[in-house]
C-alpha positions, 0 to 999 in steps of 0.5 A, a space after each residue: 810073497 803074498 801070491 798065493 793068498 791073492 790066487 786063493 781070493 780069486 779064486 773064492 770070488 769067482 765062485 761067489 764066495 768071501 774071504 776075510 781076516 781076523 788079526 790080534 796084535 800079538 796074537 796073530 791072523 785068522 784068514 777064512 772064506 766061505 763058498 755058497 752051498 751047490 745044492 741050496 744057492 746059499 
């Protein structure tokens, strides 16, 4: 339980992205992640 989310993480931080999550209490959870753009670096 929980594996995959720590694969996908590493994944992202190896390839010099973030990841994060924005959760409401009764509401539910949001996970997202960025990956920088080839062709600019950004």
């Amino acid at each position: 339980m929980g594996l995959g989310l720590y694969i996908s993480a590493e994944i992202i931080r190896r390839h010099s992205g973030q990841t994060g999550v924005d959760s409401m209490i009764g509401k539910g959870s949001s996970f997202w992640f960025t990956l920088p753009d080839r062709q600019t670096g950004q």
